[in-house]
C-alpha angles and dihedrals in degrees: 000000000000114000093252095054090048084056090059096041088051100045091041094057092037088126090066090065087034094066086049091058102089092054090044094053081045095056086037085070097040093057099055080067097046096059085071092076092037101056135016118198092173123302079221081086096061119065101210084065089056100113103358115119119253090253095055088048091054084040095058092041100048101052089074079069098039090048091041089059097046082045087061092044082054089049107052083061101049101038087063095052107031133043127263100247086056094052082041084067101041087062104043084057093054084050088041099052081038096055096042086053096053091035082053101037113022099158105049121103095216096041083056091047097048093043083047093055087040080057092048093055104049089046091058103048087041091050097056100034092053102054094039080048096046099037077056104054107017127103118254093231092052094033094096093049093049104040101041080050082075102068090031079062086050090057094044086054090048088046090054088045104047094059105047096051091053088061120097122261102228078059099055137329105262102204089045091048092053084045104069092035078063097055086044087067096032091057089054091041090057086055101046093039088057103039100033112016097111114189114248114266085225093055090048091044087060089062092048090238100135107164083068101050088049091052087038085061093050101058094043097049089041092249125157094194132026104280127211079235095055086033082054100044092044086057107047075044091068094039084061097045086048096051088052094055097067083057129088118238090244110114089212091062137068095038087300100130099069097065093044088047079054101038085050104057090047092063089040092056085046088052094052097046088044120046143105097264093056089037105056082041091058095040082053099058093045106047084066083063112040104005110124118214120260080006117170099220136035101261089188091061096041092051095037092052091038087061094052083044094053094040091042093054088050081049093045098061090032104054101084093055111036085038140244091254089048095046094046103044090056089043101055091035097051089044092049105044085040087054094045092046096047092046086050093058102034077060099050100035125057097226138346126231105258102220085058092039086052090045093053091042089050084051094049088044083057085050104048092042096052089069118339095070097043116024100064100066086041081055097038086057097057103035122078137073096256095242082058111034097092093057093041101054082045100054086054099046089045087061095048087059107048082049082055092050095033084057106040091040087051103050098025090104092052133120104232091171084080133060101222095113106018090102100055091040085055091049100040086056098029095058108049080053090075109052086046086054086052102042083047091048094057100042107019106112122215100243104172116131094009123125123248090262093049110055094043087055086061099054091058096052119113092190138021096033117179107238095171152310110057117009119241126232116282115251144194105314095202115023 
Protein backbone atom coordinates (compact mmCIF):
# COMPACT_ATOMS: atom_id res chain seq x y z
CA UNK A 1 0.00 0.00 0.00
CA UNK A 2 1.60 3.67 -1.32
CA UNK A 3 1.47 6.19 1.03
CA UNK A 4 -1.19 8.02 -0.78
CA UNK A 5 -3.48 5.19 -0.96
CA UNK A 6 -2.87 4.49 3.00
CA UNK A 7 -4.06 8.20 3.42
CA UNK A 8 -7.12 7.40 1.88
CA UNK A 9 -7.58 4.14 3.56
CA UNK A 10 -6.96 5.95 6.94
CA UNK A 11 -9.18 9.05 6.44
CA UNK A 12 -11.77 7.01 4.91
CA UNK A 13 -12.10 4.62 8.07
CA UNK A 14 -11.57 7.50 10.48
CA UNK A 15 -15.03 6.44 12.25
CA UNK A 16 -13.51 3.26 13.32
CA UNK A 17 -10.76 5.40 15.84
CA UNK A 18 -13.37 7.73 16.38
CA UNK A 19 -15.66 5.18 18.31
CA UNK A 20 -12.40 4.31 20.52
CA UNK A 21 -12.06 8.06 21.64
CA UNK A 22 -13.94 8.12 24.36
CA UNK A 23 -12.07 5.27 25.89
CA UNK A 24 -8.90 6.77 24.86
CA UNK A 25 -9.69 10.39 26.59
CA UNK A 26 -10.69 8.32 29.13
CA UNK A 27 -6.96 6.27 29.46
CA UNK A 28 -5.27 9.78 28.73
CA UNK A 29 -6.58 10.83 32.51
CA UNK A 30 -5.85 7.66 34.13
CA UNK A 31 -2.48 7.77 33.21
CA UNK A 32 -1.68 10.79 34.50
CA UNK A 33 -2.36 8.79 37.81
CA UNK A 34 -0.60 6.08 36.99
CA UNK A 35 2.57 7.79 36.53
CA UNK A 36 2.53 8.19 40.74
CA UNK A 37 3.52 4.52 41.25
CA UNK A 38 6.08 4.57 37.90
CA UNK A 39 8.56 7.68 38.90
CA UNK A 40 9.31 9.57 42.06
CA UNK A 41 10.74 12.48 41.80
CA UNK A 42 10.33 13.21 45.74
CA UNK A 43 6.58 13.24 47.71
CA UNK A 44 8.19 16.01 49.22
CA UNK A 45 6.77 17.78 46.14
CA UNK A 46 3.05 17.05 46.94
CA UNK A 47 1.71 18.34 49.59
CA UNK A 48 -0.99 15.63 50.47
CA UNK A 49 2.34 13.13 51.18
CA UNK A 50 3.77 16.01 53.99
CA UNK A 51 3.42 14.15 56.98
CA UNK A 52 2.04 11.24 55.93
CA UNK A 53 4.51 7.55 56.75
CA UNK A 54 6.06 6.05 54.19
CA UNK A 55 3.29 2.92 54.37
CA UNK A 56 0.03 5.30 54.04
CA UNK A 57 1.90 7.12 50.89
CA UNK A 58 2.44 3.59 49.10
CA UNK A 59 -0.94 2.89 50.28
CA UNK A 60 -2.38 5.49 48.69
CA UNK A 61 -0.33 4.93 45.62
CA UNK A 62 -0.82 1.48 45.22
CA UNK A 63 -4.71 1.29 45.36
CA UNK A 64 -4.83 2.93 41.51
CA UNK A 65 -3.33 -0.66 40.74
CA UNK A 66 -5.67 -2.85 43.43
CA UNK A 67 -8.78 -1.10 42.16
CA UNK A 68 -7.50 -1.34 38.38
CA UNK A 69 -7.42 -5.25 38.75
CA UNK A 70 -10.92 -5.64 40.44
CA UNK A 71 -12.01 -3.05 37.51
CA UNK A 72 -10.91 -5.68 35.05
CA UNK A 73 -12.81 -8.80 37.27
CA UNK A 74 -16.35 -6.13 36.85
CA UNK A 75 -15.65 -5.84 33.32
CA UNK A 76 -15.34 -8.92 32.12
CA UNK A 77 -18.96 -9.24 33.31
CA UNK A 78 -20.55 -5.98 31.79
CA UNK A 79 -18.87 -5.80 28.56
CA UNK A 80 -20.57 -9.15 27.72
CA UNK A 81 -24.12 -7.93 28.59
CA UNK A 82 -24.25 -3.91 27.76
CA UNK A 83 -23.01 -1.89 24.90
CA UNK A 84 -20.03 -0.15 24.74
CA UNK A 85 -21.36 3.39 24.67
CA UNK A 86 -23.27 2.43 28.19
CA UNK A 87 -20.12 1.14 29.84
CA UNK A 88 -18.51 4.35 28.03
CA UNK A 89 -20.67 6.30 30.42
CA UNK A 90 -20.27 4.32 33.55
CA UNK A 91 -16.26 5.27 33.37
CA UNK A 92 -16.23 8.80 32.46
CA UNK A 93 -18.26 9.21 35.43
CA UNK A 94 -15.53 7.31 37.78
CA UNK A 95 -12.73 10.01 35.97
CA UNK A 96 -15.30 12.73 36.29
CA UNK A 97 -16.19 12.32 40.40
CA UNK A 98 -12.21 11.60 40.54
CA UNK A 99 -11.22 14.66 38.92
CA UNK A 100 -13.76 16.96 40.83
CA UNK A 101 -12.28 15.43 44.04
CA UNK A 102 -8.79 16.17 43.26
CA UNK A 103 -9.83 19.56 41.46
CA UNK A 104 -11.83 20.23 45.28
CA UNK A 105 -9.21 18.59 47.81
CA UNK A 106 -5.64 18.37 46.39
CA UNK A 107 -3.75 18.12 49.62
CA UNK A 108 -5.45 15.50 51.54
CA UNK A 109 -4.18 12.49 51.76
CA UNK A 110 -7.80 10.57 51.68
CA UNK A 111 -9.33 12.77 49.03
CA UNK A 112 -6.06 11.58 46.87
CA UNK A 113 -6.62 8.05 47.85
CA UNK A 114 -10.38 7.93 47.03
CA UNK A 115 -9.89 9.99 43.40
CA UNK A 116 -6.76 7.22 42.86
CA UNK A 117 -9.09 4.14 43.38
CA UNK A 118 -11.98 6.20 41.20
CA UNK A 119 -8.87 6.17 38.37
CA UNK A 120 -8.27 2.61 38.84
CA UNK A 121 -11.25 1.85 38.25
CA UNK A 122 -12.03 3.71 35.05
CA UNK A 123 -8.49 2.45 33.50
CA UNK A 124 -9.32 -0.68 33.94
CA UNK A 125 -12.85 -0.82 32.50
CA UNK A 126 -11.49 1.57 29.49
CA UNK A 127 -8.77 -0.54 28.98
CA UNK A 128 -10.57 -3.47 28.45
CA UNK A 129 -13.30 -2.18 26.86
CA UNK A 130 -11.12 -0.38 24.24
CA UNK A 131 -8.96 -3.28 22.87
CA UNK A 132 -11.97 -5.97 22.95
CA UNK A 133 -13.94 -2.77 21.07
CA UNK A 134 -11.19 -1.97 18.64
CA UNK A 135 -9.92 -5.70 17.85
CA UNK A 136 -13.77 -5.85 16.96
CA UNK A 137 -14.33 -2.71 14.27
CA UNK A 138 -11.30 -1.83 13.14
CA UNK A 139 -9.66 -2.72 9.59
CA UNK A 140 -7.07 -5.17 9.50
CA UNK A 141 -4.80 -2.97 7.58
CA UNK A 142 -5.25 0.02 10.19
CA UNK A 143 -5.62 -2.26 13.17
CA UNK A 144 -1.67 -2.02 14.24
CA UNK A 145 -1.66 2.11 13.98
CA UNK A 146 -4.94 2.46 16.11
CA UNK A 147 -4.57 0.08 18.60
CA UNK A 148 -1.18 0.46 19.42
CA UNK A 149 -2.44 4.45 19.60
CA UNK A 150 -3.92 3.35 22.68
CA UNK A 151 -1.00 2.72 24.69
CA UNK A 152 0.86 5.47 22.90
CA UNK A 153 -2.20 7.57 24.58
CA UNK A 154 -1.19 5.72 27.97
CA UNK A 155 2.63 7.23 27.65
CA UNK A 156 1.49 10.56 26.75
CA UNK A 157 -0.57 10.42 29.85
CA UNK A 158 2.51 9.18 31.86
CA UNK A 159 4.40 11.69 30.28
CA UNK A 160 1.76 14.48 31.50
CA UNK A 161 1.79 12.85 34.94
CA UNK A 162 5.00 12.39 35.61
CA UNK A 163 5.79 15.87 35.35
CA UNK A 164 3.50 17.37 37.11
CA UNK A 165 3.88 15.53 39.83
CA UNK A 166 7.74 16.30 39.89
CA UNK A 167 6.88 19.91 40.23
CA UNK A 168 6.87 21.55 43.64
CA UNK A 169 3.74 22.05 45.54
CA UNK A 170 4.05 26.07 46.72
CA UNK A 171 4.21 26.44 42.10
CA UNK A 172 1.08 24.67 41.28
CA UNK A 173 -0.90 21.94 42.71
CA UNK A 174 -0.02 19.16 40.96
CA UNK A 175 -3.26 16.80 41.43
CA UNK A 176 -5.69 20.09 40.64
CA UNK A 177 -3.91 20.86 37.96
CA UNK A 178 -4.33 17.10 36.41
CA UNK A 179 -8.09 17.55 37.48
CA UNK A 180 -9.25 19.89 35.39
CA UNK A 181 -7.25 18.69 32.73
CA UNK A 182 -9.57 15.60 33.43
CA UNK A 183 -12.77 17.33 33.08
CA UNK A 184 -11.17 19.04 29.88
CA UNK A 185 -11.17 15.29 28.18
CA UNK A 186 -14.31 14.10 29.93
CA UNK A 187 -16.22 16.86 28.57
CA UNK A 188 -15.05 15.77 24.85
CA UNK A 189 -15.51 12.29 25.64
CA UNK A 190 -19.04 12.97 26.51
CA UNK A 191 -19.31 14.49 22.94
CA UNK A 192 -17.41 11.61 20.68
CA UNK A 193 -18.89 8.75 22.69
CA UNK A 194 -22.75 10.25 21.73
CA UNK A 195 -22.42 11.24 18.54
CA UNK A 196 -19.58 8.31 17.18
CA UNK A 197 -19.34 5.45 19.42
CA UNK A 198 -20.85 3.04 17.18
CA UNK A 199 -21.67 -0.72 19.03
CA UNK A 200 -19.24 -3.89 17.59
CA UNK A 201 -20.88 -5.96 14.67
CA UNK A 202 -19.75 -8.78 16.45
CA UNK A 203 -21.57 -7.72 19.68
CA UNK A 204 -24.76 -7.09 17.68
CA UNK A 205 -24.24 -10.63 15.56
CA UNK A 206 -24.41 -12.48 19.01
CA UNK A 207 -27.92 -11.21 19.42
CA UNK A 208 -28.74 -12.18 16.32
CA UNK A 209 -29.64 -8.76 15.47
CA UNK A 210 -27.96 -8.43 12.08
CA UNK A 211 -29.48 -5.37 10.41
CA UNK A 212 -27.62 -3.49 13.13
CA UNK A 213 -24.44 -4.88 12.80
CA UNK A 214 -24.69 -4.17 8.90
CA UNK A 215 -25.60 -0.41 9.54
CA UNK A 216 -23.27 -0.50 12.23
CA UNK A 217 -20.44 -1.37 9.28
CA UNK A 218 -21.33 1.06 7.46
CA UNK A 219 -20.87 3.58 9.54
CA UNK A 220 -17.80 2.37 10.72
CA UNK A 221 -16.09 1.67 7.07
CA UNK A 222 -17.75 5.28 5.69
CA UNK A 223 -20.03 3.57 3.50
CA UNK A 224 -23.16 4.98 2.25
CA UNK A 225 -24.68 1.13 0.82
CA UNK A 226 -23.94 -2.63 1.93
CA UNK A 227 -20.65 -3.48 0.23
CA UNK A 228 -19.48 -7.05 -1.04
CA UNK A 229 -16.44 -6.06 1.40
CA UNK A 230 -18.85 -5.38 4.70
CA UNK A 231 -21.40 -8.64 3.09
CA UNK A 232 -18.10 -10.52 3.18
CA UNK A 233 -16.76 -9.35 6.78
CA UNK A 234 -20.10 -9.86 8.30
CA UNK A 235 -19.86 -13.08 7.18
CA UNK A 236 -16.43 -14.32 8.12
CA UNK A 237 -17.75 -12.46 11.25
CA UNK A 238 -20.43 -15.19 11.80
CA UNK A 239 -18.05 -18.11 10.77
CA UNK A 240 -16.05 -16.94 13.63
CA UNK A 241 -18.84 -16.56 15.99
CA UNK A 242 -19.93 -20.11 14.86
CA UNK A 243 -16.61 -21.72 15.41
CA UNK A 244 -16.63 -20.17 19.14
CA UNK A 245 -19.63 -21.57 19.96
CA UNK A 246 -18.44 -25.35 19.89
CA UNK A 247 -15.46 -23.85 23.01
CA UNK A 248 -15.87 -23.62 26.82
CA UNK A 249 -15.48 -20.12 28.48
CA UNK A 250 -12.28 -21.41 30.48
CA UNK A 251 -9.25 -19.62 29.35
CA UNK A 252 -7.22 -22.69 30.04
CA UNK A 253 -9.24 -24.73 27.38
CA UNK A 254 -9.63 -24.74 23.98
CA UNK A 255 -5.75 -23.91 23.18
CA UNK A 256 -6.17 -21.21 24.81
CA UNK A 257 -3.71 -21.36 26.72
CA UNK A 258 -1.04 -20.86 24.24
CA UNK A 259 -1.94 -17.46 23.30
CA UNK A 260 -2.55 -16.32 27.15
CA UNK A 261 0.98 -18.13 28.09
CA UNK A 262 2.33 -15.34 24.75
CA UNK A 263 0.29 -12.36 25.45
CA UNK A 264 1.64 -12.74 29.23
CA UNK A 265 5.09 -12.62 28.87
CA UNK A 266 4.77 -9.67 26.62
CA UNK A 267 3.39 -7.72 29.18
CA UNK A 268 5.89 -9.28 31.67
CA UNK A 269 9.10 -8.11 29.39
CA UNK A 270 7.20 -4.56 29.18
CA UNK A 271 6.93 -4.64 32.98
CA UNK A 272 10.46 -5.23 33.45
CA UNK A 273 11.70 -2.52 30.96
CA UNK A 274 9.26 -0.31 32.33
CA UNK A 275 8.83 -0.03 36.39
CA UNK A 276 9.50 2.00 39.08
CA UNK A 277 12.89 0.20 40.24
CA UNK A 278 14.76 0.69 36.34
CA UNK A 279 13.08 4.04 36.04
CA UNK A 280 14.17 5.95 39.09
CA UNK A 281 17.50 4.32 38.28
CA UNK A 282 17.54 5.85 34.95
CA UNK A 283 16.04 9.54 36.19
CA UNK A 284 18.77 9.31 38.55
CA UNK A 285 21.63 8.97 36.07
CA UNK A 286 20.50 11.41 34.13
CA UNK A 287 19.63 14.26 36.49
CA UNK A 288 23.42 14.36 37.14
CA UNK A 289 23.57 15.21 33.71
CA UNK A 290 20.60 17.79 32.65
CA UNK A 291 19.01 18.58 35.72
CA UNK A 292 19.02 22.76 36.31
CA UNK A 293 19.34 24.09 40.02
CA UNK A 294 16.21 25.27 41.89
CA UNK A 295 14.42 23.78 38.37
CA UNK A 296 10.26 23.47 38.37
CA UNK A 297 9.96 20.42 36.68
CA UNK A 298 11.95 17.12 36.51
CA UNK A 299 14.02 17.63 33.16
CA UNK A 300 15.20 13.83 33.42
CA UNK A 301 11.35 12.57 33.19
CA UNK A 302 10.36 14.81 30.77
CA UNK A 303 13.34 13.87 28.51
CA UNK A 304 13.30 10.13 29.38
CA UNK A 305 9.35 9.83 28.55
CA UNK A 306 9.73 12.32 25.46
CA UNK A 307 11.92 9.99 24.08
CA UNK A 308 9.21 6.75 24.48
CA UNK A 309 6.64 9.37 23.09
CA UNK A 310 8.96 10.29 19.73
CA UNK A 311 10.02 6.61 19.13
CA UNK A 312 6.15 5.30 19.94
CA UNK A 313 4.64 7.62 17.39
CA UNK A 314 7.44 6.20 14.62
CA UNK A 315 6.21 3.03 15.87
CA UNK A 316 2.96 4.02 15.68
CA UNK A 317 2.80 4.69 11.55
CA UNK A 318 5.29 1.97 10.98
CA UNK A 319 3.73 -1.10 12.77
CA UNK A 320 1.49 -2.36 10.19
CA UNK A 321 4.07 -2.60 7.77
CA UNK A 322 7.50 -3.73 9.47
CA UNK A 323 5.18 -6.10 11.77
CA UNK A 324 4.13 -6.58 15.64
CA UNK A 325 6.80 -10.31 15.95
CA UNK A 326 9.73 -8.32 14.25
CA UNK A 327 9.27 -5.13 16.48
CA UNK A 328 9.01 -6.93 19.45
CA UNK A 329 11.66 -9.34 19.16
CA UNK A 330 14.28 -6.42 18.64
CA UNK A 331 12.79 -4.72 21.11
CA UNK A 332 12.92 -7.19 23.79
CA UNK A 333 16.35 -8.45 22.53
CA UNK A 334 18.20 -4.70 22.35
CA UNK A 335 16.63 -3.86 25.80
CA UNK A 336 17.76 -6.96 27.21
CA UNK A 337 21.11 -7.34 26.10
CA UNK A 338 21.44 -2.84 26.91
CA UNK A 339 20.09 -3.63 30.59
CA UNK A 340 22.57 -6.91 31.09
CA UNK A 341 25.57 -5.03 29.78
CA UNK A 342 24.98 -1.74 32.00
CA UNK A 343 24.31 -3.86 35.27
CA UNK A 344 27.43 -5.63 34.42
CA UNK A 345 29.24 -2.86 34.44
CA UNK A 346 27.47 -0.71 37.36
CA UNK A 347 28.87 -4.45 39.51
CA UNK A 348 32.54 -4.51 38.29
CA UNK A 349 33.18 -1.20 38.15
CA UNK A 350 32.83 1.34 41.18
CA UNK A 351 30.97 4.06 39.30
CA UNK A 352 30.17 5.03 35.49
CA UNK A 353 30.67 8.10 34.06
CA UNK A 354 27.01 9.78 33.89
CA UNK A 355 27.05 11.31 30.85
CA UNK A 356 27.81 7.57 29.39
CA UNK A 357 25.49 6.01 31.77
CA UNK A 358 22.62 8.84 30.37
CA UNK A 359 23.69 8.13 26.75
CA UNK A 360 23.20 4.14 27.15
CA UNK A 361 19.71 4.74 29.26
CA UNK A 362 18.38 7.30 26.26
CA UNK A 363 19.41 4.14 23.71
CA UNK A 364 17.44 1.43 25.88
CA UNK A 365 14.42 4.09 26.14
CA UNK A 366 14.61 3.87 21.75
CA UNK A 367 14.49 0.01 22.29
CA UNK A 368 11.71 -0.45 24.67
CA UNK A 369 9.77 1.83 23.07
CA UNK A 370 10.15 0.22 19.48
CA UNK A 371 7.97 -2.88 20.69
CA UNK A 372 7.69 -3.56 24.54
CA UNK A 373 5.36 -0.23 25.29
CA UNK A 374 3.06 -0.63 22.28
CA UNK A 375 2.66 -4.57 20.70
CA UNK A 376 1.31 -6.04 23.22
CA UNK A 377 -1.97 -4.27 23.30
CA UNK A 378 -1.89 -4.59 19.33
CA UNK A 379 -1.46 -8.30 20.23
CA UNK A 380 -3.84 -8.35 23.19
CA UNK A 381 -6.72 -6.97 20.53
CA UNK A 382 -6.44 -10.09 17.84
CA UNK A 383 -5.78 -12.82 19.85
CA UNK A 384 -8.31 -14.44 21.73
CA UNK A 385 -11.34 -16.80 20.99
CA UNK A 386 -14.06 -14.12 21.42
CA UNK A 387 -15.98 -16.04 24.67
CA UNK A 388 -12.98 -15.75 26.03
CA UNK A 389 -11.41 -12.79 24.95
CA UNK A 390 -12.61 -10.52 27.84
CA UNK A 391 -11.02 -12.92 30.65
CA UNK A 392 -8.10 -13.51 28.80
CA UNK A 393 -6.93 -9.91 28.10
CA UNK A 394 -7.78 -9.53 31.71
CA UNK A 395 -5.86 -12.11 33.04
CA UNK A 396 -3.01 -10.54 31.28
CA UNK A 397 -3.58 -7.09 32.24
CA UNK A 398 -4.24 -8.33 36.11
CA UNK A 399 -0.93 -9.58 36.10
CA UNK A 400 0.67 -6.30 34.64
CA UNK A 401 -0.53 -4.74 37.26
CA UNK A 402 0.46 -7.00 40.62
CA UNK A 403 4.18 -6.93 38.86
CA UNK A 404 3.59 -3.13 38.98
CA UNK A 405 2.54 -3.27 42.87
CA UNK A 406 5.33 -6.69 43.89
CA UNK A 407 8.31 -4.12 42.38
CA UNK A 408 7.47 -0.81 43.55
CA UNK A 409 6.48 -2.18 46.92
CA UNK A 410 9.38 -3.70 46.96
CA UNK A 411 11.88 -0.87 46.05
CA UNK A 412 9.69 2.19 47.29
CA UNK A 413 11.88 2.53 50.36
CA UNK A 414 15.04 2.59 48.29
CA UNK A 415 17.81 5.13 47.87
CA UNK A 416 18.06 5.60 44.03
CA UNK A 417 20.74 8.86 44.53
CA UNK A 418 23.37 6.13 45.04
CA UNK A 419 24.66 3.24 42.73
CA UNK A 420 24.86 0.58 45.07
CA UNK A 421 22.21 -1.35 43.57
CA UNK A 422 21.80 -0.05 40.16
CA UNK A 423 23.66 -2.92 38.82
CA UNK A 424 21.53 -5.88 40.32
CA UNK A 425 18.10 -3.93 39.58
CA UNK A 426 19.41 -3.78 35.89
CA UNK A 427 20.16 -7.37 35.92
CA UNK A 428 17.20 -8.60 37.77
CA UNK A 429 15.16 -6.90 35.07
CA UNK A 430 17.85 -7.22 32.10
CA UNK A 431 18.05 -11.26 32.28
CA UNK A 432 14.26 -12.71 32.30
CA UNK A 433 14.12 -10.25 28.85
CA UNK A 434 15.97 -12.60 27.08
CA UNK A 435 14.30 -16.12 27.46
CA UNK A 436 11.10 -14.40 26.76
CA UNK A 437 12.70 -13.14 23.80
CA UNK A 438 13.57 -16.70 23.04
CA UNK A 439 10.23 -18.60 23.97
CA UNK A 440 8.48 -15.50 21.70
CA UNK A 441 10.79 -16.01 19.08
CA UNK A 442 9.87 -19.62 18.66
CA UNK A 443 5.88 -19.39 19.00
CA UNK A 444 4.88 -15.63 18.37
CA UNK A 445 3.04 -15.61 15.20
CA UNK A 446 3.30 -12.43 12.48
CA UNK A 447 -0.41 -11.21 12.49
CA UNK A 448 -0.32 -7.71 10.34
CA UNK A 449 -2.87 -7.39 7.70
CA UNK A 450 -4.68 -10.34 8.74
CA UNK A 451 -8.66 -10.30 9.66
CA UNK A 452 -9.96 -10.85 13.24
CA UNK A 453 -10.62 -14.31 12.50
CA UNK A 454 -7.37 -14.81 11.08
CA UNK A 455 -5.00 -13.89 13.29
CA UNK A 456 -6.74 -15.51 16.19
CA UNK A 457 -6.71 -18.68 14.21
CA UNK A 458 -2.82 -18.35 14.31
CA UNK A 459 -2.41 -18.07 17.48
CA UNK A 460 -3.99 -21.09 17.98
CA UNK A 461 -1.95 -23.02 15.61
CA UNK A 462 0.32 -25.63 16.91
CA UNK A 463 1.99 -26.05 13.47
CA UNK A 464 2.38 -24.17 10.43
CA UNK A 465 2.48 -20.65 12.11
CA UNK A 466 2.95 -17.75 9.87
CA UNK A 467 6.09 -15.94 11.07
CA UNK A 468 6.28 -13.68 8.19
CA UNK A 469 6.30 -12.98 4.46
CA UNK A 470 2.94 -14.36 2.77
CA UNK A 471 0.29 -15.53 5.05
CA UNK A 472 -0.71 -18.80 4.87
CA UNK A 473 -4.35 -20.01 4.49
CA UNK A 474 -6.21 -19.94 7.30
CA UNK A 475 -7.09 -23.73 8.92
CA UNK A 476 -9.16 -25.45 11.28
CA UNK A 477 -9.02 -23.46 14.21
CA UNK A 478 -10.15 -26.59 16.83
CA UNK A 479 -9.52 -30.01 15.57
Amino acid sequence: MGCTEWMETNQKNKPQSNALAAGILSLLTTSMFLAGTLYNTGYNNQEWALDQSDSAVMTTLLIFHVTAIASFAVTCFLIERYPKKQINYVLMSLVTVGSVVVIAVPHNVIAIAFARSLMGLAHGMAYLLVLIHGGEIVIKELRGIIMSGVSFCVVAGVLLGGVLISVRYDVIDQYRFIGILGLVYMLLAVFLNQMLCYESPVFLVQRNLDGEAIRSMMKLRNESTETWQIRNELTEIKTMLSEDETTSRSIWSDGNFRPLVLLALTKVASVLSFNFAVNMVKVNVVDHMVEIEDSEVSLSVTILMSIRLVVGLVVMFTIDVLGRRALQLVSTVSTAFILIAIGIAYLAADSIPHDVGMAIFFACEVGASLGLTLVPDVLCSEAFNTKKKACSIATVQILEHLLHILIFAITFKWNFTVDDRYGATLLAAGVPLLPIAYVLYQKLPETSKMSIRQARIEFYKRDGIVFGGSKNSVEALYD
